[in-house]
C-alpha positions in Angstrom: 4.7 -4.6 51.7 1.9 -3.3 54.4 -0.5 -1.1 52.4 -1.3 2.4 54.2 -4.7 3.4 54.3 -5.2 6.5 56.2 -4.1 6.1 59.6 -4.7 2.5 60.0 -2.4 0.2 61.8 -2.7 -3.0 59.6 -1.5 -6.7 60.6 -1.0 -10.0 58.6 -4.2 -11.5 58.4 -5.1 -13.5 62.0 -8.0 -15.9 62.2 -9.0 -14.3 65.7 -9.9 -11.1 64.3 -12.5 -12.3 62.4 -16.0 -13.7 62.4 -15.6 -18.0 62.4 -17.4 -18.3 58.5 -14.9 -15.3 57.2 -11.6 -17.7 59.2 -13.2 -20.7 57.2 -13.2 -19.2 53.8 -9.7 -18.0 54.4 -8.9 -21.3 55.3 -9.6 -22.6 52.2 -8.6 -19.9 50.1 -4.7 -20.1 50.8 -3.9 -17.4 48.5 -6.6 -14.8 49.3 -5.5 -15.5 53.2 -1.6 -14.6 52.2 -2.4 -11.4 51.0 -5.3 -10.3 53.9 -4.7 -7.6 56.4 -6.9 -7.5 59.8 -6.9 -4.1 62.1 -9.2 -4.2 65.3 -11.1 -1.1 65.8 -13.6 0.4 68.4 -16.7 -1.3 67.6 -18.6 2.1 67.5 -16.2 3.2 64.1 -17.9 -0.3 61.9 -19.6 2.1 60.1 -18.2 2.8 57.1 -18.2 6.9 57.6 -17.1 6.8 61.4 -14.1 4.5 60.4 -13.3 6.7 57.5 -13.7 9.7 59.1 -11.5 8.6 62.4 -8.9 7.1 60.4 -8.8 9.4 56.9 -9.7 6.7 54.6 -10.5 7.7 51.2 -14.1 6.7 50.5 -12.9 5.0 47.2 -10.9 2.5 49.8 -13.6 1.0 51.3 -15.9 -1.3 50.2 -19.4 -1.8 51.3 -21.0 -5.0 51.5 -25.2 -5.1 51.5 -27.5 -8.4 51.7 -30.5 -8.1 49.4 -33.7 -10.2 48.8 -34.7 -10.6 45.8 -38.3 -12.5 45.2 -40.1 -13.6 42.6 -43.7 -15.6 43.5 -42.8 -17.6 46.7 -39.2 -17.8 45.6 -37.1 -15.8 47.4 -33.5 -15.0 46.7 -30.7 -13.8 48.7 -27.2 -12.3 47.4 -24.5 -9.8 48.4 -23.8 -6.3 46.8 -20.3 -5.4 47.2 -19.7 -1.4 46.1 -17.7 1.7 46.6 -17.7 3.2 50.2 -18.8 6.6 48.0 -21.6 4.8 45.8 -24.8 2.9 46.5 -25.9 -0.6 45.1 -28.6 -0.4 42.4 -30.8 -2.5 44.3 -34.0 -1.6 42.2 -31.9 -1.5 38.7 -29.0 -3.6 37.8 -29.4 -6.0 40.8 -33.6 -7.3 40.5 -32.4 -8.0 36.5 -29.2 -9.3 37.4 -31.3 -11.8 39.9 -34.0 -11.9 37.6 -36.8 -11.5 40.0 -39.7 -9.0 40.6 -38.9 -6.8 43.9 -35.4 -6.6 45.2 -35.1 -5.4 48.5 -32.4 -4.8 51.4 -32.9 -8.1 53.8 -34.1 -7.3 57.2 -31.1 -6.8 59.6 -31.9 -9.7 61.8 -32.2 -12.0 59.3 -28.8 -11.1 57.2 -27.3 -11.3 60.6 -28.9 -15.1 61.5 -28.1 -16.3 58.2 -24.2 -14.8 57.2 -23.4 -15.8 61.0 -21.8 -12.2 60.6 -22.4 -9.2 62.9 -24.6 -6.1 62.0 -21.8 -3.7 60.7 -19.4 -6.4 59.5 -21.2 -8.4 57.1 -18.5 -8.9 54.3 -18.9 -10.9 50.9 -15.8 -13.3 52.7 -17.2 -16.2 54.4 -21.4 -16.0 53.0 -23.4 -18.8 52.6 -22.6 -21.0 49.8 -24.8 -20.4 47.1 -25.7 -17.0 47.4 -24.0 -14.9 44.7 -22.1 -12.0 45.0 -22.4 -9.0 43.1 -18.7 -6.9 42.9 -18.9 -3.7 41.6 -15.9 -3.2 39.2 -15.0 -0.1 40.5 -14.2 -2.5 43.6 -11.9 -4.9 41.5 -10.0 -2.1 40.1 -8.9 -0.5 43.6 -5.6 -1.5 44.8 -6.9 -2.5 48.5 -10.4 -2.3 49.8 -11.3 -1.9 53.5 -14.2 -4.7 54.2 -16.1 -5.8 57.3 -14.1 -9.0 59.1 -18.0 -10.6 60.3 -17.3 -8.3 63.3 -17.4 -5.1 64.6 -14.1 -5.1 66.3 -12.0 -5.4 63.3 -12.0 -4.8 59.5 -9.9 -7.0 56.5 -8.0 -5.4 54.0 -7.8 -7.3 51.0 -6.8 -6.6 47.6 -9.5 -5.1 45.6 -9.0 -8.0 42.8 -9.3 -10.6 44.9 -13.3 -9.8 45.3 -13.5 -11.0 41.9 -12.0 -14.1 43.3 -14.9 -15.2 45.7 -17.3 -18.4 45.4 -19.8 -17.3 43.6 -18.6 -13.5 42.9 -20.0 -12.1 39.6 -18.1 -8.6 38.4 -21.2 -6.0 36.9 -20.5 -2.6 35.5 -22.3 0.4 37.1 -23.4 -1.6 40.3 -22.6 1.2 42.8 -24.2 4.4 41.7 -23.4 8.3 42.9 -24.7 9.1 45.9 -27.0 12.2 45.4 
């Protein structure tokens, strides 16, 4: 059964609607791909409160996906922050300890953009580099669908919320998405 989320028009998952390293992680996850939903949307709604507000998502249905650096010395390390549409990661708190390193920052646009192969505004936690890890919040895992970036601005998945958990290299942390203030 389609899931309703506001007033979006959702389709069974389609490989065209999404970026090509979000159709090649769906490739290979069978299951995940059987349960994805795709919608194409005006590429000025990819942000999170546009879409929500055009379409009458409930903030708790969305799931934002961030690229931080973390660095300690000369090493530098990348991962994904996936929270709450209505929270913010705790970049500076629970992620720099959970990567164990120094400073923990939000990775420069251009370069989270060169390395996912993902556009700005549809960076999702489908499809990212191997190796990098992936910080769910659990408030993510325990919403019955989440609406997530497809790699694209034209077009958002809709996956179970579980199935984040799911993900190469995904690691489920309490308290990751904090109130926004």
């Amino acid at each position: 059964m389609t899931p309703t989320l506001g007033s979006l028009q959702l389709e069974p998952y389609s490989p065209d609607l999404v970026a090509p390293p979000v159709a090649a992680t769906l490739a290979s996850l069978p299951d995940l791909a059987a349960t994805a939903y795709v919608v194409g949307i005006d590429p000025s709604l990819a942000d999170t409160a546009a879409l929500n507000e055009e379409f009458g998502i409930d903030p708790d249905a969305g799931a934002n996906c961030v690229i931080v650096l973390g660095r300690r010395g000369a090493d530098q390390r990348p991962a994904a922050c996936v929270v709450l549409a209505s929270t913010r990661a705790d970049v500076n708190g629970l992620v720099r300890r959970t990567l164990d390193v120094r400073k923990c920052s939000f990775a420069p646009q251009d370069w989270a953009v060169g390395e996912t192969a993902m556009e700005h505004g549809g960076i999702t936690p489908v499809g990212l580099p191997a190796g990098w890890p992936i910080l769910v919040d659990r408030a993510v895992t325990q919403q019955p669908w989440v609406v997530v970036g497809s790699g694209l601005r034209r077009s958002k998945l809709v996956l179970p919320g579980g199935s984040l958990a799911g993900l190469p290299g995904a690691q489920v942390l309490n308290d990751l998405g904090l109130p926004t203030a």
